[in-house]
TITORPA-92902 format. One record per residue (C-alpha): residue number from 1; residue in three letters; x, y, z. Coordinates in nm, 2 decimals, m for minus. Layout:
{resi NUM	resn ALA	px X	py Y	pz Z}
...
This chain:
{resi 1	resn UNK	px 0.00	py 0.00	pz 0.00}
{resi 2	resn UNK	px 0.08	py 0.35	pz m0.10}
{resi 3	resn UNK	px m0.02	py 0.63	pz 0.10}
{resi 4	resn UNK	px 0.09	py 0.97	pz 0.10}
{resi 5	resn UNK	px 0.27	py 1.13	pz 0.45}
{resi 6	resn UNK	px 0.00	py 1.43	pz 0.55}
{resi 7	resn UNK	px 0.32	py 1.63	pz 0.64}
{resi 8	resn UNK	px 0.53	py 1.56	pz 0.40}
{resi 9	resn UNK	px 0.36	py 1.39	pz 0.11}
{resi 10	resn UNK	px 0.60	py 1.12	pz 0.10}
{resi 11	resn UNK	px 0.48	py 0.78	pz 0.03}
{resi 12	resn UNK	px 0.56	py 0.54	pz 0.25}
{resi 13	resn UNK	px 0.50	py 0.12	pz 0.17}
{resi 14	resn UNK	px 0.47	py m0.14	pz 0.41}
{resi 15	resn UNK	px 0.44	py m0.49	pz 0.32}
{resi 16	resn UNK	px 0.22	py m0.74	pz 0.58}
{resi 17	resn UNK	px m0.04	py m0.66	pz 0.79}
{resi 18	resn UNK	px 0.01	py m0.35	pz 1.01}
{resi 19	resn UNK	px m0.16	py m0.05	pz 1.04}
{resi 20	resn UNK	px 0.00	py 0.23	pz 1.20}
{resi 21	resn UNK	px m0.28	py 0.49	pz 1.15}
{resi 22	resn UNK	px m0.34	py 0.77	pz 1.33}
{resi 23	resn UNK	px 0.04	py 0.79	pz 1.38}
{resi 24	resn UNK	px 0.16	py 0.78	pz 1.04}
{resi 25	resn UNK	px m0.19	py 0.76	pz 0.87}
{resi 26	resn UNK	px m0.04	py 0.48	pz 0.67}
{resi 27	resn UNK	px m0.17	py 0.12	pz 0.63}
{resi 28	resn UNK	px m0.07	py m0.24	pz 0.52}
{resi 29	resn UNK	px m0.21	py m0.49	pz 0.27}
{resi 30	resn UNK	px m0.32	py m0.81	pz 0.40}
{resi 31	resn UNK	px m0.28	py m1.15	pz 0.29}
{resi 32	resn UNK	px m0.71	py m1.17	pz 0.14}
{resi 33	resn UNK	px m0.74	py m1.22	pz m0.24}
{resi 34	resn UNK	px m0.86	py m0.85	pz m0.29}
{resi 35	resn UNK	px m0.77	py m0.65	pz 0.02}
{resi 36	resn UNK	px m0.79	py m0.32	pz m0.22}
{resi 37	resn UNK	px m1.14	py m0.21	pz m0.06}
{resi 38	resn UNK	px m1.06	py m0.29	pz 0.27}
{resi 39	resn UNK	px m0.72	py m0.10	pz 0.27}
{resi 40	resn UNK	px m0.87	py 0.25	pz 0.09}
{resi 41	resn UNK	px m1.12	py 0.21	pz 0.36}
{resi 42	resn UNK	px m0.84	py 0.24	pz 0.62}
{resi 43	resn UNK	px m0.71	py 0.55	pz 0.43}
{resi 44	resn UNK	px m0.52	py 0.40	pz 0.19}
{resi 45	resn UNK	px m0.43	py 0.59	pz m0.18}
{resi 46	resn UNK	px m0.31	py 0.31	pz m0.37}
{resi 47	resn UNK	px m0.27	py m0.11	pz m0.27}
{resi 48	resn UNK	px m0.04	py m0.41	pz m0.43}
{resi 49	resn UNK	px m0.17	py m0.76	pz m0.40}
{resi 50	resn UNK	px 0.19	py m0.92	pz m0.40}
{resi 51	resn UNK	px 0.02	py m1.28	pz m0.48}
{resi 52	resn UNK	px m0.13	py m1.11	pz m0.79}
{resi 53	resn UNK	px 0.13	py m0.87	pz m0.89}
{resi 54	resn UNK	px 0.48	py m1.08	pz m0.85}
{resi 55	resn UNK	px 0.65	py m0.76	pz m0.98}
{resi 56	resn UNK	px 0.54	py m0.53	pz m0.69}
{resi 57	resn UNK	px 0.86	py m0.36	pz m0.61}
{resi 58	resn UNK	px 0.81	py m0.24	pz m0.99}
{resi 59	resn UNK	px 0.45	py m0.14	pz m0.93}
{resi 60	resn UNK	px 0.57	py 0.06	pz m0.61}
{resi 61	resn UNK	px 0.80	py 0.26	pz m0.85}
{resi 62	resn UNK	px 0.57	py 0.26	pz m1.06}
{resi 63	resn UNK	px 0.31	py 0.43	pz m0.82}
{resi 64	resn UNK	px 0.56	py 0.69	pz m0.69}
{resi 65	resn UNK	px 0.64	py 0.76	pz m1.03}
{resi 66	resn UNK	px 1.00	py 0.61	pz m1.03}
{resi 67	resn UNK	px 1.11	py 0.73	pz m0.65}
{resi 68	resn UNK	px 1.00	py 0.44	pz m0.46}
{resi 69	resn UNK	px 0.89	py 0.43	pz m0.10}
{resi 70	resn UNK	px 1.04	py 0.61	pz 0.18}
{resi 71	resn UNK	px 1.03	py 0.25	pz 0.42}
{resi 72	resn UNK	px 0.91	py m0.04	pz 0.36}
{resi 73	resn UNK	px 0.85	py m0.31	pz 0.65}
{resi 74	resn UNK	px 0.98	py m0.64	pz 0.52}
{resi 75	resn UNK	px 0.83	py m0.98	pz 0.73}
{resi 76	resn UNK	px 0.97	py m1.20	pz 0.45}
{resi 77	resn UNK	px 1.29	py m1.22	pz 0.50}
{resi 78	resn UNK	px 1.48	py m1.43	pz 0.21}
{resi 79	resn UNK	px 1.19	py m1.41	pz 0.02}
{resi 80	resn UNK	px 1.11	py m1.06	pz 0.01}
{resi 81	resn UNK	px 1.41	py m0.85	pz 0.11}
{resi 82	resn UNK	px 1.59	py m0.79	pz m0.25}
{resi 83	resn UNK	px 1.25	py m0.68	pz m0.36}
{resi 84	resn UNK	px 1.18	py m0.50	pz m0.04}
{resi 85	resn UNK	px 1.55	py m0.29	pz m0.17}
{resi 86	resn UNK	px 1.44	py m0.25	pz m0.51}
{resi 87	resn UNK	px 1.11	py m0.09	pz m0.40}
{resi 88	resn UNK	px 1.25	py 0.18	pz m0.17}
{resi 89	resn UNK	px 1.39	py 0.49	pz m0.30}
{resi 90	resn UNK	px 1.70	py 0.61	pz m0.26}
{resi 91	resn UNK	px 1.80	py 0.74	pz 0.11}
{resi 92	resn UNK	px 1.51	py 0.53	pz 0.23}
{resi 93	resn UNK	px 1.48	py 0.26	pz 0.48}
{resi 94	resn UNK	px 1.40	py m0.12	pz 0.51}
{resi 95	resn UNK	px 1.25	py m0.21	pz 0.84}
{resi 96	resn UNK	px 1.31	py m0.63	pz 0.89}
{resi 97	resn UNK	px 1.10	py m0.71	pz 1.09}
{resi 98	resn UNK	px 1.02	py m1.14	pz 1.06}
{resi 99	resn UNK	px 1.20	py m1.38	pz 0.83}
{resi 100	resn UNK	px 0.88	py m1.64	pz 0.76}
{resi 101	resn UNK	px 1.02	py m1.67	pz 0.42}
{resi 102	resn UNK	px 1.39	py m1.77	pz 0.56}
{resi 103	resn UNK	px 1.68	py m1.63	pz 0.67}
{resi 104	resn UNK	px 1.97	py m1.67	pz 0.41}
{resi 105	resn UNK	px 1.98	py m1.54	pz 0.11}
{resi 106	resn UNK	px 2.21	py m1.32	pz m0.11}
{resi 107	resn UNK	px 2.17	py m0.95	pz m0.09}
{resi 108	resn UNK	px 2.34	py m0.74	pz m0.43}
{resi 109	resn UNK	px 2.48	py m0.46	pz m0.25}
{resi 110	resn UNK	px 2.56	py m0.28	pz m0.54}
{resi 111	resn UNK	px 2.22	py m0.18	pz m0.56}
{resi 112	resn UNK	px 2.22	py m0.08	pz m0.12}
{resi 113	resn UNK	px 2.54	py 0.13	pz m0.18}
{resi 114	resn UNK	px 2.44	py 0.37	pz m0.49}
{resi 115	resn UNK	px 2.07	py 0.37	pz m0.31}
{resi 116	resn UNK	px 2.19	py 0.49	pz 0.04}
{resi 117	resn UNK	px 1.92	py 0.25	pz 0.22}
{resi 118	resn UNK	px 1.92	py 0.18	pz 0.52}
{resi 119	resn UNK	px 1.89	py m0.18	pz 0.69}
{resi 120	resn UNK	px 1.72	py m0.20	pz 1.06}
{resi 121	resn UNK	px 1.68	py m0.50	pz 1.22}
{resi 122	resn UNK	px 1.32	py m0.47	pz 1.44}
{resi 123	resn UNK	px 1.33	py m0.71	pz 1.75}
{resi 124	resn UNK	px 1.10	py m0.74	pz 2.00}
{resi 125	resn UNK	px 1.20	py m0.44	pz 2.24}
{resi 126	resn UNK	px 1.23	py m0.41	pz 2.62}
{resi 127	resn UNK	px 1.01	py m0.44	pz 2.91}
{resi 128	resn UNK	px 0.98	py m0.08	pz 2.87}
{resi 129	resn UNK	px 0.90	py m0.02	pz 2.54}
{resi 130	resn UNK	px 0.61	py m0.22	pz 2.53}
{resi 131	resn UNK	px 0.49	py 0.00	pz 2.80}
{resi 132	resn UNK	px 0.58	py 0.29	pz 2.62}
{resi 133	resn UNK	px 0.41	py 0.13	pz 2.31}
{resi 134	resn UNK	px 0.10	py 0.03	pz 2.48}
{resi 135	resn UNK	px 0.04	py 0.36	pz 2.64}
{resi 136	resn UNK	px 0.08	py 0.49	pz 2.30}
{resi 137	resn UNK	px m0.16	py 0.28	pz 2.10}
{resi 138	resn UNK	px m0.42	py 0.34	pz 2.39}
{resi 139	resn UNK	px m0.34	py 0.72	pz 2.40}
{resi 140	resn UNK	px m0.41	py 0.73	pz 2.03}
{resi 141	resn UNK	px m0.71	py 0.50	pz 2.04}
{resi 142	resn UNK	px m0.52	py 0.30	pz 1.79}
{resi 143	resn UNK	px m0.74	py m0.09	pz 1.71}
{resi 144	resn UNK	px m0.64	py m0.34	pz 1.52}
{resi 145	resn UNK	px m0.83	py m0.49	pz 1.27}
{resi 146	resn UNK	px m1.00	py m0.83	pz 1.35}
{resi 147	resn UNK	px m1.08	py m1.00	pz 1.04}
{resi 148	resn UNK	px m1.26	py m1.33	pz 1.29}
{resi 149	resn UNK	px m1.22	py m1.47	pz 1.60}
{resi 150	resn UNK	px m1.24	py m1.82	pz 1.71}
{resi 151	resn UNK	px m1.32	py m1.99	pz 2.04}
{resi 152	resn UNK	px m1.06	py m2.18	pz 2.20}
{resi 153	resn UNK	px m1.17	py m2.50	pz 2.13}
{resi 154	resn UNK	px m1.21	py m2.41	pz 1.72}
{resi 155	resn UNK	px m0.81	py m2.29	pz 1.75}
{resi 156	resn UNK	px m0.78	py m2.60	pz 1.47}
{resi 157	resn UNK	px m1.01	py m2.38	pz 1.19}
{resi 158	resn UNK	px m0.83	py m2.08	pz 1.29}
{resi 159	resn UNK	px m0.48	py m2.21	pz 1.24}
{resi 160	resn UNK	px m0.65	py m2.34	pz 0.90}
{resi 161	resn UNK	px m0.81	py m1.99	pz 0.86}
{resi 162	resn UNK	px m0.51	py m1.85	pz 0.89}
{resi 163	resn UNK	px m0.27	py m2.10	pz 0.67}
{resi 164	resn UNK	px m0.51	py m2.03	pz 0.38}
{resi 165	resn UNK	px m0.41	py m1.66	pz 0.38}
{resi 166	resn UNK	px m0.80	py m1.52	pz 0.30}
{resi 167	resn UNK	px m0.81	py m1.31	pz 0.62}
{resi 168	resn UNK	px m0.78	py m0.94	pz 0.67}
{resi 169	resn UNK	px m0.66	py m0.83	pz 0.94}
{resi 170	resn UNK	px m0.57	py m1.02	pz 1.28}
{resi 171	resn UNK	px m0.69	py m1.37	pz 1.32}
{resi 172	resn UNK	px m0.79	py m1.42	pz 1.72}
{resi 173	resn UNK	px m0.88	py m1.75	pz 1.94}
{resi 174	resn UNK	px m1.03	py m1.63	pz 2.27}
{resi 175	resn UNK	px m0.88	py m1.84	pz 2.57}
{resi 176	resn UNK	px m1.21	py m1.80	pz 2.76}
């Protein structure tokens, strides 16, 4: 997803399912077959389906007519990150942030160096931070998106639910 910084009208691509809005009024594609309605309903300007548009790191220059984005938040790891490099613009960032599509893979530096990115490795934070965070995303009034939830006993149908990569949004069993 595109969407256009209110203060600086910089676009800014993210790539799994976040949404950071009110804080950078910028939001994520999901993993559902068409998540284009659902995401311009969150605020976004413009959405890439990466399972229908292999090329997306073109489409992203493509969309920010040839600068690329200003970060993109990479949970692919091996499978994304090249991409991930060839869709950010030059002095931008790559935020890694989960490797579900592996850990090793070759990286063509040639293309990070003339570029200027930036690499950041995003853990899981202190004890603090995610008080800080929390406080934040409750200041803010910030919600997630809940595409379904399941009951604790149906936590077979969501792992299924999930596997088959049709939701939007967070998948949630309740424990009680």
């Amino acid at each position: 997803m595109v969407h256009n910084h209110p203060a600086k009208d910089r676009p800014i691509w993210f790539i799994g399912t976040v949404r950071i809005d009110p804080l950078f009024q910028a939001n994520a594609p999901a993993r559902a077959a068409d998540p284009r309605a659902a995401t311009r309903a969150l605020g976004a300007d413009a959405t890439i389906n990466y399972r229908t548009t292999p090329a997306w790191a073109e489409e992203t220059r493509r969309l920010t007519d040839g600068r690329g984005a200003d970060l993109v938040i990479d949970i692919g790891g091996a499978s994304t990150l090249n991409d991930s490099f060839r869709a950010t613009r030059m002095g931008g960032a790559v935020a890694l942030v989960g490797v579900i599509g592996g850990g090793k893979l070759e990286i063509d530096v040639l293309r990070l160096f003339p570029q200027l990115i930036r690499i950041r490795g995003i853990g899981v934070g202190s004890r603090a931070e995610l008080i800080a965070t929390t406080r934040a995303i409750a200041a803010r009034q910030i919600h997630p998106v809940i595409d379904r939830e399941f009951a604790f006993e149906e936590s077979a149908a969501a792992f299924r639910h999930l596997k088959a990569g049709a939701h939007f949004g967070k998948v949630v069993i309740r424990a009680a």
